[in-house]
C-alpha positions in Angstrom: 6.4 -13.8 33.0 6.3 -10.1 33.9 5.6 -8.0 30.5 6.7 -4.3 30.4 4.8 -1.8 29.1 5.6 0.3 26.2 5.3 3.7 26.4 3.3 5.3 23.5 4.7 8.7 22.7 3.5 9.7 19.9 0.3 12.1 19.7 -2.5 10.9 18.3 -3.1 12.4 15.1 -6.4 13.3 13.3 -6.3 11.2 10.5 -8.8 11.6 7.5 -9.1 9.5 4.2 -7.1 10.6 1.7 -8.3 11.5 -2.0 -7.3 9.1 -4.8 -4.7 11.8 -6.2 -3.4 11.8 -2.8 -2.9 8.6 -2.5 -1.2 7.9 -6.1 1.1 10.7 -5.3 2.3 8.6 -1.9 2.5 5.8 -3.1 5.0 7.1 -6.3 7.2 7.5 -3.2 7.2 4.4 -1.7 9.3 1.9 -3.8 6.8 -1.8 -4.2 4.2 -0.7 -2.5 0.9 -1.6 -4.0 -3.0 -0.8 -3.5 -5.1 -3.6 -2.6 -9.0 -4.1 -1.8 -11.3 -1.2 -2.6 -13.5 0.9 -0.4 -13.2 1.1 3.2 -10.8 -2.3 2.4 -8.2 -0.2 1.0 -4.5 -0.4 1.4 -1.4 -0.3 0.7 1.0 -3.5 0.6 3.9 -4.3 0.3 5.9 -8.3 0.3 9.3 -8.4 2.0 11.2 -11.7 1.5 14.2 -13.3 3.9 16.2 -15.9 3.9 14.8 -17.7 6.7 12.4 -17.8 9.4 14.5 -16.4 12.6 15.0 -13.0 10.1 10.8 -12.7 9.0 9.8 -12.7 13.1 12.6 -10.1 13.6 11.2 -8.0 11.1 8.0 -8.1 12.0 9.0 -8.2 15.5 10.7 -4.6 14.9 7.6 -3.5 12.7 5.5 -4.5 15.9 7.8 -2.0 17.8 7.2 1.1 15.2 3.3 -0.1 15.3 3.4 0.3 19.5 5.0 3.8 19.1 2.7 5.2 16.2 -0.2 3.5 17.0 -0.8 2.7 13.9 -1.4 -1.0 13.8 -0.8 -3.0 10.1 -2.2 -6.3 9.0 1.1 -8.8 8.6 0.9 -11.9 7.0 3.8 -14.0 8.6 5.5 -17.2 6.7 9.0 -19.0 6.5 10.6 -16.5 4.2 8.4 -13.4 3.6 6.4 -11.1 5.3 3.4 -9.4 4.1 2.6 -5.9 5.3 -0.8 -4.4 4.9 -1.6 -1.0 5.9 -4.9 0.9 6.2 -6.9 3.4 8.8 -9.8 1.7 10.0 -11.1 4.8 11.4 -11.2 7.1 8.2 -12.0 3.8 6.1 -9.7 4.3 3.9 -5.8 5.3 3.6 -4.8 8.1 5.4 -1.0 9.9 5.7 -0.2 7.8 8.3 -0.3 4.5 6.4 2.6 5.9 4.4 4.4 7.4 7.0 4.4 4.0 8.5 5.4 2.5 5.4 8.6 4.3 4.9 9.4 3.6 8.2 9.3 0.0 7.8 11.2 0.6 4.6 13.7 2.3 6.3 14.2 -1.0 8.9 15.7 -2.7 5.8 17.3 -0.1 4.5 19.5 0.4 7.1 20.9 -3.3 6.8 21.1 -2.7 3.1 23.7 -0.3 3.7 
């Protein structure tokens, strides 16, 4: 099996933990997304249900895409009918911009379908 690999266009931005206004001002823009942990655990999350399992691995199989191209890897928590999507910046130990940039792109992936 040959596997092709994807091209990562995106810059590499310098990312910096934000402050705790900051982050309660993103995350009033992201509809269901949640904090969870504390400290340099910290992130937002967010749990998308389906209807079955074939629709939860193309989700995260499309999230896995928008991960490759930010590099900005989350933590997913894959079962039958839901997905869980964790994000936070290991490298500022904390949440940084692009944990929420992230997240409204994977919001965006549903909805699309949605409309």
């Amino acid at each position: 099996m040959h596997s092709v690999p994807m091209k990562n266009d995106a810059p590499k931005p310098i990312r910096r933990a934000l402050k705790a206004t900051e982050i309660v001002t993103q995350l009033a823009k992201l509809e269901g997304w949640t904090l969870s942990g504390d400290g340099a655990s910290l992130a937002i999350e967010k749990t998308y249900t389906f209807a079955n399992y074939h629709e939860t691995i193309a989700f995260v199989n499309a999230i896995a895409f928008i991960a490759q191209r930010r590099n900005h890897h989350p933590e997913l928590g894959v079962h039958f009918n839901r997905c869980v999507v964790r994000f936070n910046t290991h490298d500022v130990q904390g949440i940084s911009i692009s944990d929420f940039e992230c997240a409204a792109q994977v919001d965006a992936l549903l909805a699309e379908v949605a409309a």
